[in-house]
Structures are given as C-alpha cells and as structure tokens.
MDTraj code that builds the backbone (N, CA, C; nanometers):
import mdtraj as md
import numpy as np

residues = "UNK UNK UNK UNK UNK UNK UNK UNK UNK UNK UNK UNK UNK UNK UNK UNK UNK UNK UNK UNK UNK UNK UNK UNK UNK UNK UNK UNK UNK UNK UNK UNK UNK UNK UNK UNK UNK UNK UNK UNK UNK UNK UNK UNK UNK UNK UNK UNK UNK UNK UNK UNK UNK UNK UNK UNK UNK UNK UNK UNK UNK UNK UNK UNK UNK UNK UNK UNK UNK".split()
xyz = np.array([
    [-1.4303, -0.8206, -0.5779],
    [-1.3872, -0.7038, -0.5056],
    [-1.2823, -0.6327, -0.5908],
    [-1.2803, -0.5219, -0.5998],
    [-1.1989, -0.4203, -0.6955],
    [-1.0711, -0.3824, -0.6104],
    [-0.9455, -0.3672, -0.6364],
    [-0.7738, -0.3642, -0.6090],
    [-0.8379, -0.1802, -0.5338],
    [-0.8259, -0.1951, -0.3746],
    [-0.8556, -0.0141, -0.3437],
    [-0.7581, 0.0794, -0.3540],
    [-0.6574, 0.0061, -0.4051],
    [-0.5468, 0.1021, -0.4507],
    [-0.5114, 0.1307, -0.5925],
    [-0.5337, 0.1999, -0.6548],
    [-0.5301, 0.2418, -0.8057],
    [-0.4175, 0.2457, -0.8755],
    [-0.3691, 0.1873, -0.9342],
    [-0.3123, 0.1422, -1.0208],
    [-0.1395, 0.3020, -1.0898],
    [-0.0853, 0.3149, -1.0637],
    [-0.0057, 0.4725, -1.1139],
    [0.0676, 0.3979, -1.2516],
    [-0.0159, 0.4530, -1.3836],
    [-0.0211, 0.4152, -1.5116],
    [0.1627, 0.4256, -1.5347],
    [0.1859, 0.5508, -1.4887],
    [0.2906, 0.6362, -1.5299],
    [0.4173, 0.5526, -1.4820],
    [0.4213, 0.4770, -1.4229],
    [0.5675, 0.4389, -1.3447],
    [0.5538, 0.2771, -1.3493],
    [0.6803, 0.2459, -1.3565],
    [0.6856, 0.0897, -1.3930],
    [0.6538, 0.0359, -1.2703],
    [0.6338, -0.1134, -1.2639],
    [0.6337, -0.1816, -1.1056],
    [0.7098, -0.2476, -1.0737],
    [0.7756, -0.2189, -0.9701],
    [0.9316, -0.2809, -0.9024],
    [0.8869, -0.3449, -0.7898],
    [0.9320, -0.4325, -0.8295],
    [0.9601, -0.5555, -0.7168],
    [1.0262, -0.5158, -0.6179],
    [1.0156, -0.6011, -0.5008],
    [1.1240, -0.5308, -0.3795],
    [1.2841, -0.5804, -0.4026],
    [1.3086, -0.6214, -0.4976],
    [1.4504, -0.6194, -0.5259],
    [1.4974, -0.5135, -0.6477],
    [1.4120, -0.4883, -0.6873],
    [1.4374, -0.3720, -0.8234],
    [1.4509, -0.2440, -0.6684],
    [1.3560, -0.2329, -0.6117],
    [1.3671, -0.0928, -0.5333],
    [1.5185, -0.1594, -0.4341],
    [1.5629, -0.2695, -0.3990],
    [1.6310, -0.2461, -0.2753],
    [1.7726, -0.2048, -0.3492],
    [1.7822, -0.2320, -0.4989],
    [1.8437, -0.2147, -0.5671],
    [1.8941, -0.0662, -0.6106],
    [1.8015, -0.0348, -0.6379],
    [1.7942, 0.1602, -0.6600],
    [1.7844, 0.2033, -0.4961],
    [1.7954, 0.1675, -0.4243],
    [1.7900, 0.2358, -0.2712],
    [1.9885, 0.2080, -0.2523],
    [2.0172, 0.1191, -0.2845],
    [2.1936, 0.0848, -0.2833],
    [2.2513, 0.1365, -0.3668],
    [2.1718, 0.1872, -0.5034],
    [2.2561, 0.2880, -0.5794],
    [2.2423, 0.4174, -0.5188],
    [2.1534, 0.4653, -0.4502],
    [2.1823, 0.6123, -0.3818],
    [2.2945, 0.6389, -0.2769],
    [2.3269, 0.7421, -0.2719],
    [2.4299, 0.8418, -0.1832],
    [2.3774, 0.7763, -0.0769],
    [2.4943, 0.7019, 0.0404],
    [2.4819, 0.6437, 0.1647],
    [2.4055, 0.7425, 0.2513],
    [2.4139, 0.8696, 0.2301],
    [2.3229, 0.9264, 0.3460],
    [2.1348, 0.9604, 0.2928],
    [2.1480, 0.9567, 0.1434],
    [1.9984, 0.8949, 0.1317],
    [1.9307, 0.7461, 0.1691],
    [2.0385, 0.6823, 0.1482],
    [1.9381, 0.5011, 0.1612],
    [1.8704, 0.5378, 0.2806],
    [1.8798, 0.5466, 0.3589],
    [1.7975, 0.5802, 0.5312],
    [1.6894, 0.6144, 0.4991],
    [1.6532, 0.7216, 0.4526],
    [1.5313, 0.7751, 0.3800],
    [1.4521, 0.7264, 0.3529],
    [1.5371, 0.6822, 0.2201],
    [1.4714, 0.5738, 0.0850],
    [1.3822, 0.4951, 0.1671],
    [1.4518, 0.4200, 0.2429],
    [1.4321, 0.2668, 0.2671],
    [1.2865, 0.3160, 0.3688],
    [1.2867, 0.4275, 0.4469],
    [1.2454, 0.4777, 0.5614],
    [1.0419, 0.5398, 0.4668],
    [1.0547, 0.5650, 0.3549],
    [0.9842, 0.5801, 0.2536],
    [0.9429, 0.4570, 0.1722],
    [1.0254, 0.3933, 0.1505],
    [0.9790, 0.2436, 0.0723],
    [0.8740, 0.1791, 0.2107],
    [0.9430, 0.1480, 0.3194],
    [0.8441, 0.0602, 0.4035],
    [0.7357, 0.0905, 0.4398],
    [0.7582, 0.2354, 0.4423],
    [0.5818, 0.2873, 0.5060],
    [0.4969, 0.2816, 0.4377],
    [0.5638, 0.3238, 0.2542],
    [0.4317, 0.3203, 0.1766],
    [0.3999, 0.1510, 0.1989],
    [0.4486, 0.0317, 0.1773],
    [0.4353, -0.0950, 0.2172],
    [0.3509, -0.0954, 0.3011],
    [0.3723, -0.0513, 0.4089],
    [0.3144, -0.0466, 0.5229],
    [0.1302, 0.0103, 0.5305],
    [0.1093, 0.1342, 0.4523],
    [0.0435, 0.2031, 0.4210],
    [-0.0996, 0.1006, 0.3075],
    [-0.0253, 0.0426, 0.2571],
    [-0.0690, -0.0268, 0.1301],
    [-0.1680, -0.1063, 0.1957],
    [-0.1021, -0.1970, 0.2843],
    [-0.0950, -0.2862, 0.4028],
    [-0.2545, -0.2682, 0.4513],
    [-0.2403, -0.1457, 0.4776],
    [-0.3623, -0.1259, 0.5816],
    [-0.4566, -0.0895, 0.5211],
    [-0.4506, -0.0248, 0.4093],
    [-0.5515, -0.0039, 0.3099],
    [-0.6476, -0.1326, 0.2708],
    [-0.5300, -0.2421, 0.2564],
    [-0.6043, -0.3343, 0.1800],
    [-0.6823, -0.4380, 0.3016],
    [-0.6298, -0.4404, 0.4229],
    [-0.6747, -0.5194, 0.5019],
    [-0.8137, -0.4386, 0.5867],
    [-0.8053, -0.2694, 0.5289],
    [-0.9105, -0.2427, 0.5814],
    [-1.0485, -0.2813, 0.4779],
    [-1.0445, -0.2515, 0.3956],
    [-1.0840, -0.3230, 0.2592],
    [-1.1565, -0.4481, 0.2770],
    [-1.0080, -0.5277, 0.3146],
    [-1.0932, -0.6676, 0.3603],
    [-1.1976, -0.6572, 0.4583],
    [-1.1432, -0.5928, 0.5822],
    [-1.2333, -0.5994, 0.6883],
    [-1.3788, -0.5480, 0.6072],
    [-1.3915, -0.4565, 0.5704],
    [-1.4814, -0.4084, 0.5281],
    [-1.5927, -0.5106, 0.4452],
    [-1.5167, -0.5786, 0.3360],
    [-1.5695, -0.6722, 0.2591],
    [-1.6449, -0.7632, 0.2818],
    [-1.5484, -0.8459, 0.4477],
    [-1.6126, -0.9303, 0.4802],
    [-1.7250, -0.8944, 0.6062],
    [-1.7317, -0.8098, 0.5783],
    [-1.8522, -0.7656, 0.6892],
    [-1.9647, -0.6817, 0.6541],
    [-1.9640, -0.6489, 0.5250],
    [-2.0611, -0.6029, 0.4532],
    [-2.2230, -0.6364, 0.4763],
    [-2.2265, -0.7072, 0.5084],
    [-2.3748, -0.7746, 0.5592],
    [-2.3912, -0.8325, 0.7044],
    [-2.3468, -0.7871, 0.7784],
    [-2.3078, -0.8079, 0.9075],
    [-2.3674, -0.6741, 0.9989],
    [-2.4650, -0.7056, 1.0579],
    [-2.5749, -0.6931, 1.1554],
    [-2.5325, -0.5359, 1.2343],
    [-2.3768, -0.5664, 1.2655],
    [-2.3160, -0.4498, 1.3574],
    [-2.3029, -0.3091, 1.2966],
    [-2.2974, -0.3589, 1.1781],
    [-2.2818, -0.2164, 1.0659],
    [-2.3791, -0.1917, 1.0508],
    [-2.4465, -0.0890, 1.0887],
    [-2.5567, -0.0479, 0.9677],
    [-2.5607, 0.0175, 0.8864],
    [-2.6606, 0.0349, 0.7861],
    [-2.6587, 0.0715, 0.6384],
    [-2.6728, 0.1857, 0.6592],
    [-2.6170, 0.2903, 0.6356],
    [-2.6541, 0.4496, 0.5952],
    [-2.6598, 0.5060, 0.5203],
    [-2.7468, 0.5818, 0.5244],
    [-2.8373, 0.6395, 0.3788],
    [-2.8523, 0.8301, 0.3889],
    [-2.8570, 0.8460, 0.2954],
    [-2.9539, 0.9796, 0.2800],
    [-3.0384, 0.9873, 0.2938],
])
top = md.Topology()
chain = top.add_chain()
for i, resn in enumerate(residues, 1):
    res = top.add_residue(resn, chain, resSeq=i)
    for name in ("N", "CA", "C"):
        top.add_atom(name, md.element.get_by_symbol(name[0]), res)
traj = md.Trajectory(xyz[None], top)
C-alpha cells in the first residue's frame, strides 16, 4: 500500500518536539494558533490514513462495489 499522503520535498520533518519547540519560541499570543494548527493537521493526517486503511482492507469486500465506466 502506498503512504496517501505525499511526501513535501521542500521542508524538513519535525518531530513533535522539534515543532513543540518552535511553537514556545513564538510570541505568547501566537502559540494558541500554532498549536491550534499543528493538531488539526495531526488530526487531518489521522483520518486520511485510517480512511486509506478502511479502504484497503475492504477492497474486495462484497458491500463495495466495483465502479466502472
């Protein structure tokens, strides 16, 4: 099964302590934001991939049917 979220060449990958890190170096009235933006995309990711799964594992499963042109 292929990663359904693509890869952003351009930007390094931070761990959730590299980001909680740069969210504590911002201006106290940004962290709210930040943090408010960090979880959803998390969140977002989340559902992508578990829809994915769902999908995966049901690929041949009777309830779905195949649609075509």
């Amino acid at each position: 099964m292929l990663n359904p979220i693509p890869k952003q060449s351009w930007y390094a990958t931070l761990n959730a302590n590299d980001v909680a890190r740069l969210i504590s170096e911002l201006p106290k009235k940004h962290q709210a934001t930040a943090t408010l933006i960090y979880m959803g995309t998390v969140n977002m990711c989340h559902d992508a991939v578990a829809a994915t799964i769902e999908a995966y594992n049901h690929r041949d499963a009777k309830e779905y049917p195949v649609v075509t042109d």
